[in-house]
C-alpha positions in Angstrom: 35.0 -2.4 2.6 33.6 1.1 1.9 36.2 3.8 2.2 35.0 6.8 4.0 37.3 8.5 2.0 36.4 7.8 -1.7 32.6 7.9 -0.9 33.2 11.9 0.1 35.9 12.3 -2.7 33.6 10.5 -5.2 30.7 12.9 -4.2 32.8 15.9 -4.5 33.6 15.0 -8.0 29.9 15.0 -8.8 29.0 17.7 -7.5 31.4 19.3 -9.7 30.5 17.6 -12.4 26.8 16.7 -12.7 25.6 18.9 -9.8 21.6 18.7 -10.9 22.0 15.0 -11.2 23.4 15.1 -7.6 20.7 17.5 -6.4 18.3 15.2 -8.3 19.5 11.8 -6.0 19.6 13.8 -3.0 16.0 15.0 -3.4 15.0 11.4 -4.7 17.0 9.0 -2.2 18.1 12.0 0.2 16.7 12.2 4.3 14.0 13.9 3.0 12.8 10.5 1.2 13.8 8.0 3.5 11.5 5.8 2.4 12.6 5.5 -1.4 14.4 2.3 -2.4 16.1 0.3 -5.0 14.8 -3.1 -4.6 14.7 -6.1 -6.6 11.3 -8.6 -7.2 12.3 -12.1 -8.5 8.8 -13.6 -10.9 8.1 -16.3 -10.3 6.6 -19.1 -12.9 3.3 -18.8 -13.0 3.1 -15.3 -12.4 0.2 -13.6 -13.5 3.4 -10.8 -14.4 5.1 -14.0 -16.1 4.1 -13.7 -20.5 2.9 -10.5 -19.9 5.0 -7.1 -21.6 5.6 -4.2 -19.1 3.3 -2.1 -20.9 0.7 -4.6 -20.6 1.5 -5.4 -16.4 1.4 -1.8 -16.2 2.9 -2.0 -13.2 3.8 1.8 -12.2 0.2 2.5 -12.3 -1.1 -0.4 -10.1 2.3 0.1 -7.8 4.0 3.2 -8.0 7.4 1.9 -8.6 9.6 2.2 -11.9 11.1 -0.5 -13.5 14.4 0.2 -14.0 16.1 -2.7 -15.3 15.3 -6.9 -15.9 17.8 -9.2 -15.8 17.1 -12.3 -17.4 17.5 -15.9 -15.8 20.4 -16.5 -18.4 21.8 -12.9 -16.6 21.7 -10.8 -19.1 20.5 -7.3 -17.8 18.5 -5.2 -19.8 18.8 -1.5 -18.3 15.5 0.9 -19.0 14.0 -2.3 -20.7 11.4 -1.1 -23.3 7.3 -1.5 -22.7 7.1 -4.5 -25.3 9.7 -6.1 -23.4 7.7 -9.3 -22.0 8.2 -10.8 -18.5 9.0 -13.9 -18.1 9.1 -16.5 -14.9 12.4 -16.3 -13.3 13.1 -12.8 -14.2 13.9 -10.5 -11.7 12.5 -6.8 -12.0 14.7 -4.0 -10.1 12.4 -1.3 -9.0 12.6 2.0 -7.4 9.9 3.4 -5.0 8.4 3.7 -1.8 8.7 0.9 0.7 5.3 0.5 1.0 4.7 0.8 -3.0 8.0 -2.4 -3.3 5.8 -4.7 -1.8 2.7 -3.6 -4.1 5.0 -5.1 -7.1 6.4 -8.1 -4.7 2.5 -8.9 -3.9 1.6 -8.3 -8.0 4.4 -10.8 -8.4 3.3 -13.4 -5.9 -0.1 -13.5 -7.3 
């Protein structure tokens, strides 16, 4: 259960503390941006996105979103993964954009 009561403390703290990196969340995920998510997008095998390296899928230019971590079928996570990194059935890309732009990269990953 979500405590009222540490989410406002816990926001309080960084606002104190990292106050552009709040501003910067509120302005990315705030009201204004309702339509911004974190999502994640499983690959599956046989992919087209499957043996291909993120630079290569170059996926923020034919979706919009940002990759912002893969976590590996074995569950290891690799946070800000590099371009080289290769994509491999199974994986699962977490992803931040628009709605509309999320199911761009779930569609690239269907195909």
């Amino acid at each position: 259960m979500l405590s009222p009561y540490h989410f406002v403390g816990h926001r309080i703290v960084q606002l104190l503390l990292r106050p552009n990196v709040l501003d910067f969340i509120d302005t990315a995920v705030g009201s204004e941006r309702l339509d911004i998510q974190i999502e994640e997008v499983r690959v599956p095998e046989g992919s087209r996105l499957a043996g291909q390296s993120l630079a290569a899928a170059d996926i923020r230019q034919k979706t919009g979103v940002l990759i912002l971590a893969l976590k590996r079928v074995d569950g290891h996570l690799a946070f800000n993964p590099a371009p080289e990194t290769v994509i491999e059935g199974g994986d699962c890309l977490i992803a931040i954009g628009a709605t509309a732009h999320l199911q761009k990269l779930e569609s690239l990953a269907r195909a």
